[in-house]
Residue, then its C-alpha position, 0 to 999 in steps of 0.5 A: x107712691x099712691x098708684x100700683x103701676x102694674x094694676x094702673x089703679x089707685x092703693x087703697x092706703x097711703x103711704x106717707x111719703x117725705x118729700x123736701x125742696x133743695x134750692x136757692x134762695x135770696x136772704x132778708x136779713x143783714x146779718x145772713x152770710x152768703x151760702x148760708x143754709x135756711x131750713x124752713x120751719x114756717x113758710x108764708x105765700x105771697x104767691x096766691x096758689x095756695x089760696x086755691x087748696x082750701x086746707x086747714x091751718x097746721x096750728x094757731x101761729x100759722x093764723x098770727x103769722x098771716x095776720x102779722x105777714x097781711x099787715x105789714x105788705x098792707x101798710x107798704x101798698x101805695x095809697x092809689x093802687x088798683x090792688x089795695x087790700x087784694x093781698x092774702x098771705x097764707x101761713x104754713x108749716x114744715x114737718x116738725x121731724x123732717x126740720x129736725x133731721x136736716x138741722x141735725x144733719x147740718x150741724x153734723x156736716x159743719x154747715x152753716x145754717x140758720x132755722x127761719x121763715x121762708x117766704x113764697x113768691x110769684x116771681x123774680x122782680x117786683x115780688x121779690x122787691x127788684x124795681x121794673x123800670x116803667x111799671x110802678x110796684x103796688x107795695x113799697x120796700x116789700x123786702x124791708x117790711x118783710x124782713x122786719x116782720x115781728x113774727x110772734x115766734x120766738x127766735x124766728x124772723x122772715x129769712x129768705x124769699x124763694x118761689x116753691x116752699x110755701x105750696x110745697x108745705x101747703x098741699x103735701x102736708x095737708x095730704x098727709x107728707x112729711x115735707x120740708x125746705x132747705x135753701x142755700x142763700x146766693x144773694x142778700x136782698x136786704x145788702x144787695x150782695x150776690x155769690x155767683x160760686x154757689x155750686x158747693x152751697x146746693x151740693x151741702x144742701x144736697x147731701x144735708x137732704x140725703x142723710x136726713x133721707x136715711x135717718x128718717x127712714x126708719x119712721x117711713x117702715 
């Protein structure tokens, strides 16, 4: 906590907090099971927040990733929209340690998880490919574009679409949290399949978090 409460003042050093978001998520890829736990690795928002924090990118594949993210939304925007080129994916990291720890958790638990690209949104229909009937969409077969962006990264594609990480990542990391993402898949966007019984999907997730709580502490003294 960076605030003394009973002096009701700043501290004067911070200390590195851990902070990681347990969500749900829609899948991109065809082959991603239902219940299916993403552990984000990068992050890339669509959601146009974290254009406002101006921080530093966490390494050069952030850069590529932008640019790879940029080119293939670019391509899917209809020839007479109003927002031709107003798109600006930025690219962002989770914390190597905590990645590290939840997957380890996960696999020590037996629960399923794949390590992937998570994608932000600003909302829950056109952003996130789902037609409104009377409005047209500014980018066509967003969900396919993205799902067959090729990242650059080895072994890494685009894996789920949510609404929190990238930010998330973006301004804990740059103040110097140790941040990252887990996300249970309840729906595949790309198979139009949805689980309605999630609740022990979240609930692994949950506990997945926790024990990488506790075995990271250490690193926290």
């Amino acid at each position: 906590m960076e605030v003394d409460l009973s002096a009701g003042k700043r501290k004067k050093s911070l200390e590195a907090l851990t902070v990681v978001r347990v969500g749900s998520c829609g899948g991109l890829q065809h082959e991603t099971d239902l219940g299916t736990l993403i552990v984000t690795d990068y992050g890339v928002g669509l959601d146009s927040t974290g254009l406002f924090y101006d921080t530093a990118p966490p390494d050069e594949e952030c850069r590529r990733l932008e640019r790879r993210v940029r080119t293939a939304v670019d391509e899917g925007v209809v020839a007479d929209a109003r927002f031709v080129g107003r798109f600006f994916p930025y690219a962002v990291r989770a914390d190597s340690r905590v990645r590290v720890a939840l997957e380890r958790e996960a696999l020590h638990l037996g629960v399923p998880c794949k390590r992937g690209i998570t994608v932000t949104s600003s909302g829950f229909f056109v952003e996130q490919g789902r037609a409104i009937v009377h409005i047209n969409a500014t980018v066509s077969d967003l969900v396919e574009r993205l799902a067959s962006v090729d990242t650059g990264l080895a072994g890494l594609k685009i894996e789920n679409m949510e609404m929190e990480t990238s930010i998330l990542l973006h301004t804990l990391g740059a103040i110097g949290y140790r941040s990252g993402s887990i996300c249970a898949v309840i729906n595949n966007r790309s198979e139009g399949s949805f689980r309605t019984d999630y609740l022990d999907s979240m609930r692994d997730a949950a506990r997945i978090v926790l024990r990488a709580f506790s075995a990271l502490q250490p690193s926290q003294s």
